[in-house]
C-alpha positions as a Markdown table, in Angstrom:
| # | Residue | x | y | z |
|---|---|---|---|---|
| 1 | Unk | 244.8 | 171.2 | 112.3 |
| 2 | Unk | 242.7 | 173.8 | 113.4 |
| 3 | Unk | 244.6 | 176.7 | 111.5 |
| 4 | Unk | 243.3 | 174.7 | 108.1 |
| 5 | Unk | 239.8 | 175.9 | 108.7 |
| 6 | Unk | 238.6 | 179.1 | 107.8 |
| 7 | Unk | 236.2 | 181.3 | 110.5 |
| 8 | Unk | 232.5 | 181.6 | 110.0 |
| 9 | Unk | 229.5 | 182.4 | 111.0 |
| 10 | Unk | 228.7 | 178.6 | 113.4 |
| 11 | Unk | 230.7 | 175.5 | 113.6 |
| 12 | Unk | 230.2 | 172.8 | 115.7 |
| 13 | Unk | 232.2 | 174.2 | 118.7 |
| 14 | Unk | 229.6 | 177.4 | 118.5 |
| 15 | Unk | 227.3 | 175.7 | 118.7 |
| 16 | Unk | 228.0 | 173.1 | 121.7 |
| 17 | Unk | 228.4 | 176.5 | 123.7 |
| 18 | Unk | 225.8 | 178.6 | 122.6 |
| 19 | Unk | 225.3 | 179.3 | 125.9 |
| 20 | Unk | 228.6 | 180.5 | 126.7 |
| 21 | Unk | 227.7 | 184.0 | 128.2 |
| 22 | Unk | 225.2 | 181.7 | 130.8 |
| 23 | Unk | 228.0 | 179.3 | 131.9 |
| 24 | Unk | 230.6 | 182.2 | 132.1 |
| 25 | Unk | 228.5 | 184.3 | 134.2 |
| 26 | Unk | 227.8 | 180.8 | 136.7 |
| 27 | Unk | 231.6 | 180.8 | 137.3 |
| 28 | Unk | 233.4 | 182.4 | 140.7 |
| 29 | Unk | 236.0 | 183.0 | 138.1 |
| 30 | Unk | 235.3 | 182.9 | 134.5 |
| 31 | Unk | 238.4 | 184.1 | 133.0 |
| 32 | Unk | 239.9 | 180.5 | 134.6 |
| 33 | Unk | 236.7 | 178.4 | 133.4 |
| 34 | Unk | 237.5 | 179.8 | 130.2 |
| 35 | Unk | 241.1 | 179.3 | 130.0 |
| 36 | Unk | 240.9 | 175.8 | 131.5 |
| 37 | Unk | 237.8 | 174.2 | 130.5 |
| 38 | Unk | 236.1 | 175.7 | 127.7 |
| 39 | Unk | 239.0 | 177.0 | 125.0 |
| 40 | Unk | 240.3 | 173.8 | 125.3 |
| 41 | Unk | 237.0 | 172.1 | 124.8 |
| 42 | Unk | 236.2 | 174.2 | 121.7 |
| 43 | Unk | 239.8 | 173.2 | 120.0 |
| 44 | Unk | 239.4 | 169.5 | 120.4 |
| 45 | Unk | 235.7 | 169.9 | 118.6 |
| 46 | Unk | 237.3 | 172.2 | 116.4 |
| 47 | Unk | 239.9 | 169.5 | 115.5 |
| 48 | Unk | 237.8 | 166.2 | 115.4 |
| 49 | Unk | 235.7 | 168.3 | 112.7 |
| 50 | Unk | 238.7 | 169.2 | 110.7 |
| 51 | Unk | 238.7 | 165.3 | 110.7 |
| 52 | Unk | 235.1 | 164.6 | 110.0 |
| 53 | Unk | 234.8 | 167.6 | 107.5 |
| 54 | Unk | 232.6 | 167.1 | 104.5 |
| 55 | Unk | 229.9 | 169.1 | 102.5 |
| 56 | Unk | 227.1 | 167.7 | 104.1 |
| 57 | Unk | 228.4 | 168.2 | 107.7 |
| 58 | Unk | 229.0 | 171.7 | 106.4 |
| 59 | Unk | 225.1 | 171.5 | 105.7 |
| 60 | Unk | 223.9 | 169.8 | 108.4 |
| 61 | Unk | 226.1 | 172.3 | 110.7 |
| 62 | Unk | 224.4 | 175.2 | 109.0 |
| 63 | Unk | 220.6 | 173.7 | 108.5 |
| 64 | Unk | 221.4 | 172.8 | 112.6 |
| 65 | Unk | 222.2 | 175.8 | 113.7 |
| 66 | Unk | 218.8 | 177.6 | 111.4 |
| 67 | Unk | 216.9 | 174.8 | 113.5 |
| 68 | Unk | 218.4 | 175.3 | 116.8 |
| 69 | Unk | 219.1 | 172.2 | 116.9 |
| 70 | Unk | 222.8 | 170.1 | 118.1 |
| 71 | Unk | 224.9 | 167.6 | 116.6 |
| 72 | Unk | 224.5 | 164.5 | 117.3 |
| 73 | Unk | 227.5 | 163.3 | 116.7 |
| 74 | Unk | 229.7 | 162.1 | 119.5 |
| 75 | Unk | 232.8 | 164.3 | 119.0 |
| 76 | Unk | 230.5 | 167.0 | 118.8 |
| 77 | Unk | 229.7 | 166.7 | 122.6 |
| 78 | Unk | 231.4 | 168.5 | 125.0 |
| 79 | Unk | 232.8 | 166.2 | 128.0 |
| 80 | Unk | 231.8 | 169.1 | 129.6 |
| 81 | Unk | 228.4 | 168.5 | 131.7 |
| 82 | Unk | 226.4 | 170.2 | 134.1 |
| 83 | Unk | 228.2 | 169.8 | 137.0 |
| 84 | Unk | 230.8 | 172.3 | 135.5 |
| 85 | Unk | 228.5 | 175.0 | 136.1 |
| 86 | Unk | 228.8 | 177.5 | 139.1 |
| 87 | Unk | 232.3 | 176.4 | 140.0 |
């Protein structure tokens, strides 16, 4: 599923982890927080908007991301929370 989308310039998975570079540089080994925790993450939002995708997500993604604001969608959220970070 996540091959049938094309790459721009946000999606919902960019911008759940806009603050990647902060949560990377929290890890003892970021590499392995990464690998483990946040690439997977990023597919499965990646995925559950292949299955939600519609114009005016597509909208409401970019008009969001102009904002600053996040989805408030539920498969938009990460089930990654703060207790993730520094490990």
């Amino acid at each position: 599923m996540l091959l049938s989308i094309k790459p721009g310039l946000t999606g919902a998975a960019s911008m759940r982890f806009s603050n990647e570079e902060e949560l990377l540089a929290n890890q003892v080994d970021p590499i392995r927080f990464n690998d483990q925790i946040l690439y997977p993450e990023k597919v499965r939002i990646n995925n559950e908007y292949v299955k939600n995708q519609n114009f005016f997500l597509d909208l409401k993604i970019i008009s969001y991301t102009i904002l600053g604001k996040r989805l408030k969608e539920e498969w938009a959220q990460s089930g990654l929370n703060e207790g993730e970070k520094g490990r």
